[in-house]
C-alpha positions as CSV (number, residue, x, y, z in Angstrom):
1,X,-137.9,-110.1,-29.9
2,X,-136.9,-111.7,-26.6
3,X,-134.7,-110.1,-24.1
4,X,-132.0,-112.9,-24.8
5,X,-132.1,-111.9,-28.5
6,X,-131.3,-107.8,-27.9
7,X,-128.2,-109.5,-25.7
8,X,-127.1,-111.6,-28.4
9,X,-128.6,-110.6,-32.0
10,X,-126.5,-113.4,-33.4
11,X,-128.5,-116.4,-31.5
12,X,-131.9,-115.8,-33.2
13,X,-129.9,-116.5,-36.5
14,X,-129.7,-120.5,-35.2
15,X,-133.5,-120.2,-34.3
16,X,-135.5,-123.5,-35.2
17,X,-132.2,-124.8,-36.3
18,X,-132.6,-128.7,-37.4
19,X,-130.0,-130.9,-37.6
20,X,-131.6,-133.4,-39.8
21,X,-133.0,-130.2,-42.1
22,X,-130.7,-127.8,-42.3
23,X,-132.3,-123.9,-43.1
24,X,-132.9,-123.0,-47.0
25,X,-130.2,-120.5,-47.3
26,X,-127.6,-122.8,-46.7
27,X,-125.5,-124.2,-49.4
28,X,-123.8,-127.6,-49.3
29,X,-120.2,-127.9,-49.4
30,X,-118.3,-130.5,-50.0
31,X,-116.5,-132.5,-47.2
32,X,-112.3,-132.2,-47.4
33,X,-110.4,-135.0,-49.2
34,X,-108.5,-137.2,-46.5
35,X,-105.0,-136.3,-45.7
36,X,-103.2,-139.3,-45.9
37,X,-101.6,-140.0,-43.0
38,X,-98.4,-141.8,-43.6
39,X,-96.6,-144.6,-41.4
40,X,-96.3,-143.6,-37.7
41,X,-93.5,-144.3,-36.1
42,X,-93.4,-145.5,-32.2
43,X,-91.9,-143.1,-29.8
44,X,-88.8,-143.3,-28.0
45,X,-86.7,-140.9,-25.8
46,X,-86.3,-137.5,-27.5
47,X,-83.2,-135.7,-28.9
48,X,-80.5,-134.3,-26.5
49,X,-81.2,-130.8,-26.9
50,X,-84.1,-130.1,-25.9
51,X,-84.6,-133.2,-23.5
52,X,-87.4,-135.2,-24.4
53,X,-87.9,-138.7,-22.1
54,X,-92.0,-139.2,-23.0
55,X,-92.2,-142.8,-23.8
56,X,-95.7,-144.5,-24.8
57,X,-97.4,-146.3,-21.6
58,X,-96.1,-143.2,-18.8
59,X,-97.9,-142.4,-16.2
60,X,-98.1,-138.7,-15.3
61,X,-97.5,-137.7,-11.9
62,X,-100.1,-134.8,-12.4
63,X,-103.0,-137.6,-12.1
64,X,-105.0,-136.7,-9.0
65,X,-105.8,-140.3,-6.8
66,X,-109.1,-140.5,-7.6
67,X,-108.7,-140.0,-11.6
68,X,-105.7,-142.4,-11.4
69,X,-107.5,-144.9,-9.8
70,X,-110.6,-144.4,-12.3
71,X,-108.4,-144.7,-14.8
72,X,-106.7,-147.9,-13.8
73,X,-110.4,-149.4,-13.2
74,X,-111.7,-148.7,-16.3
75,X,-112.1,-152.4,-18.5
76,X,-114.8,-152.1,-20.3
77,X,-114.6,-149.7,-23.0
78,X,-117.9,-148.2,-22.6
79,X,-118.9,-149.8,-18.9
80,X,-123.2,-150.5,-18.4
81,X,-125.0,-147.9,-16.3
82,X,-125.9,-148.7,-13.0
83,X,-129.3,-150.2,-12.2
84,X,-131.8,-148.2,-9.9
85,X,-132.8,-149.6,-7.2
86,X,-136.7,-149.3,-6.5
87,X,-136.5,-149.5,-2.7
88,X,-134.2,-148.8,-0.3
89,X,-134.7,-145.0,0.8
90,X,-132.2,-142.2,1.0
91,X,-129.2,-144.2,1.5
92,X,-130.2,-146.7,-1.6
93,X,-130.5,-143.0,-4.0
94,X,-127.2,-141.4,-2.5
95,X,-125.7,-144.9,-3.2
96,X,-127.1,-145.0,-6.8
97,X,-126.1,-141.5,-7.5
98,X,-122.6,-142.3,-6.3
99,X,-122.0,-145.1,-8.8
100,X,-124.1,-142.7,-11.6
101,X,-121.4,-140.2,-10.9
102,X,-118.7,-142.8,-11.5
103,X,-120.4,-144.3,-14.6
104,X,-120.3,-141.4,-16.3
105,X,-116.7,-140.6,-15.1
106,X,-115.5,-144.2,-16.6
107,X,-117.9,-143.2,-20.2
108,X,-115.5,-139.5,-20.2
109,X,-112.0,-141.9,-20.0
110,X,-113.7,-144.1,-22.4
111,X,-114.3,-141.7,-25.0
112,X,-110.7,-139.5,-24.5
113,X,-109.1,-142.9,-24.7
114,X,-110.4,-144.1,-28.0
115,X,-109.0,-144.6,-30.9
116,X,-109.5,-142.3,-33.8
117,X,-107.9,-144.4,-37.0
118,X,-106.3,-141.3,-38.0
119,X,-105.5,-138.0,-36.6
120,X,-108.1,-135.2,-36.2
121,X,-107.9,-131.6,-35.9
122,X,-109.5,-128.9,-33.2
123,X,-109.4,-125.3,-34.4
124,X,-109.9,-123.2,-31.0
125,X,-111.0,-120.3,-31.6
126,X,-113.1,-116.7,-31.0
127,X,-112.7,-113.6,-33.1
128,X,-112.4,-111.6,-29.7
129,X,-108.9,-111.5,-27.7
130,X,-108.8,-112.4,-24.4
131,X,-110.8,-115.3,-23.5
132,X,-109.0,-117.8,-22.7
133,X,-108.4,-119.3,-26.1
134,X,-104.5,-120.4,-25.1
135,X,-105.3,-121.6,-21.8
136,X,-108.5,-123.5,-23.5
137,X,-105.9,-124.8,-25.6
138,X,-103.1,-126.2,-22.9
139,X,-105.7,-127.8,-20.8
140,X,-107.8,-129.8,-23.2
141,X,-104.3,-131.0,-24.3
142,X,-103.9,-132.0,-20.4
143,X,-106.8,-133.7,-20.0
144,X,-106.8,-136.1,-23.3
145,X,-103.0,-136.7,-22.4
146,X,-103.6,-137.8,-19.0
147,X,-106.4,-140.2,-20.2
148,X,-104.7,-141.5,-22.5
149,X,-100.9,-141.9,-21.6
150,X,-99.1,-142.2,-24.6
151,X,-97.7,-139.4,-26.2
152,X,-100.3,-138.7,-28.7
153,X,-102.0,-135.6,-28.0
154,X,-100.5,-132.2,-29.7
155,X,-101.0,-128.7,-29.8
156,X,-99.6,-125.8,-31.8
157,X,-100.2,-122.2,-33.0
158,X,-101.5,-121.4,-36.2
159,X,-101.9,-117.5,-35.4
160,X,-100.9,-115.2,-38.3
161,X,-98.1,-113.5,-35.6
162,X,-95.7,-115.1,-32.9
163,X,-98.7,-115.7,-30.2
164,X,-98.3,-116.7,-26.2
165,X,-98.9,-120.3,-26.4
166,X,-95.1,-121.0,-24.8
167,X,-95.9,-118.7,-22.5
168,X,-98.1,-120.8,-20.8
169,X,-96.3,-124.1,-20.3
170,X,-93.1,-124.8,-18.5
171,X,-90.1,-126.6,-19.6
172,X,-88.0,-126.4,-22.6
173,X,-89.6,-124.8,-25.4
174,X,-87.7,-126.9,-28.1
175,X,-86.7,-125.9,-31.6
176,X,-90.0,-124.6,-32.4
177,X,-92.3,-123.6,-35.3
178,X,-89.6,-121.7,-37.4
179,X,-87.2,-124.7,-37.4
180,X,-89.5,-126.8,-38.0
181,X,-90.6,-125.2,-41.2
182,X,-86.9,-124.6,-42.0
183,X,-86.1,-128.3,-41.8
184,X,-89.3,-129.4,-43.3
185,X,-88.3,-131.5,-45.6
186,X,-86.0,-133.2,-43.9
187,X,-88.6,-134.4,-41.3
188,X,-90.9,-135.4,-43.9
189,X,-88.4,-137.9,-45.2
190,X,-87.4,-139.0,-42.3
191,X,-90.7,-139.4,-40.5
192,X,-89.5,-140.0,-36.9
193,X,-92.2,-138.7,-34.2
194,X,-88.7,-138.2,-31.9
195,X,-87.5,-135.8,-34.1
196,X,-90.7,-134.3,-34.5
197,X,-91.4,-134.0,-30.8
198,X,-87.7,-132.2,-30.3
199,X,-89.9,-129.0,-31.5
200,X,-91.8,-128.3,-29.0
201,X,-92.1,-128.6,-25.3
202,X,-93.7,-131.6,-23.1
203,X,-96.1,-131.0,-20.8
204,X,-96.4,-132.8,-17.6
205,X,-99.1,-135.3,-19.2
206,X,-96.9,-136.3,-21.4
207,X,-98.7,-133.8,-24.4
208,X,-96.4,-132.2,-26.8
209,X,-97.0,-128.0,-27.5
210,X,-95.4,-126.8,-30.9
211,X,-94.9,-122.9,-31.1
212,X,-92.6,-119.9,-31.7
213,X,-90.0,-119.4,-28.6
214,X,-88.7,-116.4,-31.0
215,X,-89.7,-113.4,-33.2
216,X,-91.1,-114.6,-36.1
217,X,-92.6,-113.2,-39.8
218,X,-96.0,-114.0,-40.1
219,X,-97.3,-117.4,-41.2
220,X,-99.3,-118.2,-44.4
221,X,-101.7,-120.5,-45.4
222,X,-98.8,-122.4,-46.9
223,X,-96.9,-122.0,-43.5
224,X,-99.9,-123.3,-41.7
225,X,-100.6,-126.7,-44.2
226,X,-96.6,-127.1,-44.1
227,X,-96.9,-127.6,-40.4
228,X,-99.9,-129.4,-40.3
229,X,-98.7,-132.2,-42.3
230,X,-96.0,-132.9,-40.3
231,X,-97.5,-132.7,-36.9
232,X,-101.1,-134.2,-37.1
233,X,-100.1,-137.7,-38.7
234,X,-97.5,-138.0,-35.8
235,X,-100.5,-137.8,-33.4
236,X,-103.5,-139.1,-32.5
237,X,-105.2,-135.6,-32.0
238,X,-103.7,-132.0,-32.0
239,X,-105.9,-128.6,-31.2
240,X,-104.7,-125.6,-32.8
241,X,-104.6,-122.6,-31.0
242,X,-105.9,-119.7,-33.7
243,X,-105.9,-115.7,-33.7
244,X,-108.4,-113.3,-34.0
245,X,-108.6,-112.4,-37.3
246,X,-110.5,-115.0,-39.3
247,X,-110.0,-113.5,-42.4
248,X,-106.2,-113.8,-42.6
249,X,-104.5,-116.7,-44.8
250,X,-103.5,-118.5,-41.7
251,X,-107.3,-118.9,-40.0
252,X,-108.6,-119.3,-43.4
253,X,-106.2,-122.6,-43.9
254,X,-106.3,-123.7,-40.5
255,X,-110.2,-123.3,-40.5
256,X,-109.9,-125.6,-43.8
257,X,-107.9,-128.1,-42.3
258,X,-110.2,-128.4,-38.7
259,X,-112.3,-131.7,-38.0
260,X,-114.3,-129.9,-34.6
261,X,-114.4,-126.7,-33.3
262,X,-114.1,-125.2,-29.8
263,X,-115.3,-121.4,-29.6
264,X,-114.1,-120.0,-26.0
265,X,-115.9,-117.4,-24.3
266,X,-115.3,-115.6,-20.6
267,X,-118.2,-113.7,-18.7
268,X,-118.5,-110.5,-20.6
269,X,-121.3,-109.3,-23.3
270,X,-118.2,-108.1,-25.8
271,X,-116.7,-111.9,-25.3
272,X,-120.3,-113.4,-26.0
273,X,-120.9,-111.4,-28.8
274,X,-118.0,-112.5,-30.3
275,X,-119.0,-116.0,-29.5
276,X,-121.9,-115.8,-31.3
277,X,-120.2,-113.5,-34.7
278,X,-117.8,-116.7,-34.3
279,X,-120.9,-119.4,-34.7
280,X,-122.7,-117.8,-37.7
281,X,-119.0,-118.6,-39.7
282,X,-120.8,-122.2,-39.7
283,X,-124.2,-120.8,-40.3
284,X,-123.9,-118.9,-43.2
285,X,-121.2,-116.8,-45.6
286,X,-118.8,-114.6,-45.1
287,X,-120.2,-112.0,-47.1
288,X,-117.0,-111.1,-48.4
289,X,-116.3,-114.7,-49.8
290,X,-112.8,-115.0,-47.3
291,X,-113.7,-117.2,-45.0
292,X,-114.3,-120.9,-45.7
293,X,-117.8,-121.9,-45.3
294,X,-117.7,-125.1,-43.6
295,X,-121.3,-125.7,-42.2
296,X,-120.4,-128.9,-41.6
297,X,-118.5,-128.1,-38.6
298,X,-121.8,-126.7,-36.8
299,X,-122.8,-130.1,-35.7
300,X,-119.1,-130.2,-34.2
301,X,-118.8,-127.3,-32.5
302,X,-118.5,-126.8,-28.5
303,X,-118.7,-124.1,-26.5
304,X,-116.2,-123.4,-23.6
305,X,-117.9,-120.6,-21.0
306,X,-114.3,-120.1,-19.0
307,X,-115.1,-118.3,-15.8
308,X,-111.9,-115.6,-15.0
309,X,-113.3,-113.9,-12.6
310,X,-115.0,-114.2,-8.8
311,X,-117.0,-111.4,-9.2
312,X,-118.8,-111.5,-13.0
313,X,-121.7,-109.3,-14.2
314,X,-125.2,-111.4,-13.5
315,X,-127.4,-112.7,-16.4
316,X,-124.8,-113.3,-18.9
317,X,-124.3,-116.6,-18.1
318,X,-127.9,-117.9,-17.9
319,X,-128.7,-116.0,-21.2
320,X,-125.7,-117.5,-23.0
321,X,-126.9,-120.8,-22.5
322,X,-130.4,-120.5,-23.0
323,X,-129.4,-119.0,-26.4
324,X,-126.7,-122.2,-27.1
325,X,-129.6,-124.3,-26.5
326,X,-131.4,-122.6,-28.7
327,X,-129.1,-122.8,-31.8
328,X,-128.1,-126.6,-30.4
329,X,-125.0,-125.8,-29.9
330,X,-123.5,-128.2,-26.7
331,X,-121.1,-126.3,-23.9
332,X,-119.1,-127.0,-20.9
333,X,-118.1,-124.6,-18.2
334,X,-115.1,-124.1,-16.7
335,X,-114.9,-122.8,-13.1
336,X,-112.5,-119.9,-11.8
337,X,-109.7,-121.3,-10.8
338,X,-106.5,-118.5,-9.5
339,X,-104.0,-120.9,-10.9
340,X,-105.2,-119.8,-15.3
341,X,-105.9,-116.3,-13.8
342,X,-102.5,-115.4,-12.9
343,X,-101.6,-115.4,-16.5
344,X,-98.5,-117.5,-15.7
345,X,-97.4,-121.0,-17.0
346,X,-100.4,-123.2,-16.5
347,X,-99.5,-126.5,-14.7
348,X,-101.6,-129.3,-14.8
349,X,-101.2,-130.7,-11.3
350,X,-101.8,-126.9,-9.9
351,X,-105.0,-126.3,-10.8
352,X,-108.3,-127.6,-8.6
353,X,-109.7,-130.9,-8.7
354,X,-113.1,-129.4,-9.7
355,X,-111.2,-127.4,-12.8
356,X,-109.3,-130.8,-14.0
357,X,-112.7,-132.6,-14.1
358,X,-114.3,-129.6,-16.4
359,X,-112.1,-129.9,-18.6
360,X,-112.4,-134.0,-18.7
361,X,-115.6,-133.3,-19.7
362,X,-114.7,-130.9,-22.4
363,X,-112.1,-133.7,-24.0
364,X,-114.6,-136.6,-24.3
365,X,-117.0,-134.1,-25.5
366,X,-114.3,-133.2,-28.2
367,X,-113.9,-136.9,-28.5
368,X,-117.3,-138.0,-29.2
369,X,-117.8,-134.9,-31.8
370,X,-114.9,-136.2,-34.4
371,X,-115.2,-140.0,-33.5
């Protein structure tokens, strides 16, 4: 046994893990029928109470220069990688690196701005509290709404109780999740993304956030596949924010209904354990037959390793991601940035530059994983 595997017991589980061959004990099962997606309606101004103005096509102010500018470049879908240059010395390599760096800056807006041909679905999640699920949640929204620039990024809580997701953005709340399941059917007749978007708040990217600005009872499974099918055919994508218990009715339906997974994680050895307890839901059975087995969303998982803190323990890190690479499991990392750590409403246009292109990163690899 490695020293790696007495840190994390749960890695050596995804030892010699194939892709292509999948390990013995592992049963198939079968893929989720399609949701049918409806007719989509193109957005307008929102309701007069609460104020929505998103249109499709708006520019967020919250795009740094450089992004904007990228962004306003970008032509060719997925643009050619720059040549090497065989001569030419120090200045010819800090040259090539430079337009390497923005090749692969133009391949992230490529892949958050494609086209899906129906919505998809991002469970976030970790069976441990506090690390940094919600703001995992509001800033992957962010960052696939400012690529893209048309209103069609969501995200909403699916935790069994009323959970902090609206604590975390700024502006109107909106009606919110209760409403919404209280005038369900009357939005599923009706199936205008306006009315729909009156429920929850816009963010500065132009991203719409669906949850519970009151005490609430806790949602079911039903609850959870009511809201579902009236918010993911209105968007393009939407990222559930999920609680910690994985065997309640709510993660249970909302783990049926996911497309991708994103498994959070801060610098801690209870928060990596976790992490990994979280992984082997896609690697094997719940022993007590109440979680969904969906092995199929191994190959779509990512990790996020979220930095809180300026001073962490040493050696978690490195060992986390020599076990991920391991089990084949891709991860981005998020830098410490004060502006998540104050536990306040998270604003896209507040947090550093180097923050904002982590989680760019993190939304095309999201992208790529359910394209």
């Amino acid at each position: 046994m490695t020293e790696g595997d007495e840190l994390f017991p749960g890695a050596s589980k995804a030892d010699g893990y194939n892709e292509s061959v999948p390990p013995a004990h592992l049963r198939a099962v079968p893929e989720l029928p399609a949701e049918p997606l409806g007719e989509r309606v193109t957005p307008g101004a929102g309701p007069s109470e609460p104020t929505v103005t998103a249109t499709r096509g708006q520019s967020s102010e919250s795009l740094s220069a450089s992004f904007r500018a990228d962004l306003e470049g970008l032509q060719n879908p997925k643009p050619e990688p720059p040549k090497k240059r065989l001569v030419g010395g120090k200045k010819a390599q800090r040259a090539y690196e430079a337009e390497v760096e923005a090749w692969e800056r133009a391949n992230r807006i490529a892949s958050m701005r494609r086209r899906l041909g129906g919505g998809r679905t991002v469970l976030v999640s970790n069976q441990k509290g506090g690390v940094a699920k919600t703001p995992t949640v509001i800033c992957l929204a962010n960052a696939l709404a400012e690529a893209r620039q048309d209103g069609s990024i969501a995200a909403w809580e699916a935790a069994e109780e009323r959970g902090t997701l609206l604590n975390r953005v700024s502006g109107e709340p909106g009606y919110g999740l209760v409403r919404l399941l209280r005038n369900a059917r009357e939005l599923s007749q009706s199936r205008s993304v306006t009315e729909l978007r009156g429920y929850g708040a816009r963010l500065e990217t132009g991203a719409y956030v669906f949850g519970s600005p009151e005490d609430r009872d806790v949602f079911s499974g039903p609850d959870v596949e009511t809201i579902h099918g009236l918010i993911q055919p209105a968007f393009d994508m939407t990222i559930v924010d999920s609680a910690n218990m994985v065997r309640s009715e709510a993660f249970r339906t909302a783990l049926e209904l996911a497309d991708a997974v994103v498994i959070p994680m801060t610098v801690n050895v209870d928060a990596v354990m976790k992490l990994f307890d979280t992984l082997n839901l896609f690697t094997e059975p719940d022993p007590l037959r109440k979680v969904p087995f969906r092995r199929d969303l191994y190959k779509r998982v990512t990790v996020v390793i979220s930095h809180d803190s300026e001073d962490e323990p040493e050696g978690i890190v490195d060992k986390t991601k020599a076990a991920l690479e391991v089990a084949k499991v891709p991860f981005v990392e998020i830098p410490f940035d004060k502006h998540i750590r104050q536990g306040l409403a998270i604003e896209w246009s507040k947090l550093q530059e180097p923050t904002r292109e982590a989680y760019r990163r993190l939304g095309a690899r999201v992208m790529e994983s359910v394209a």
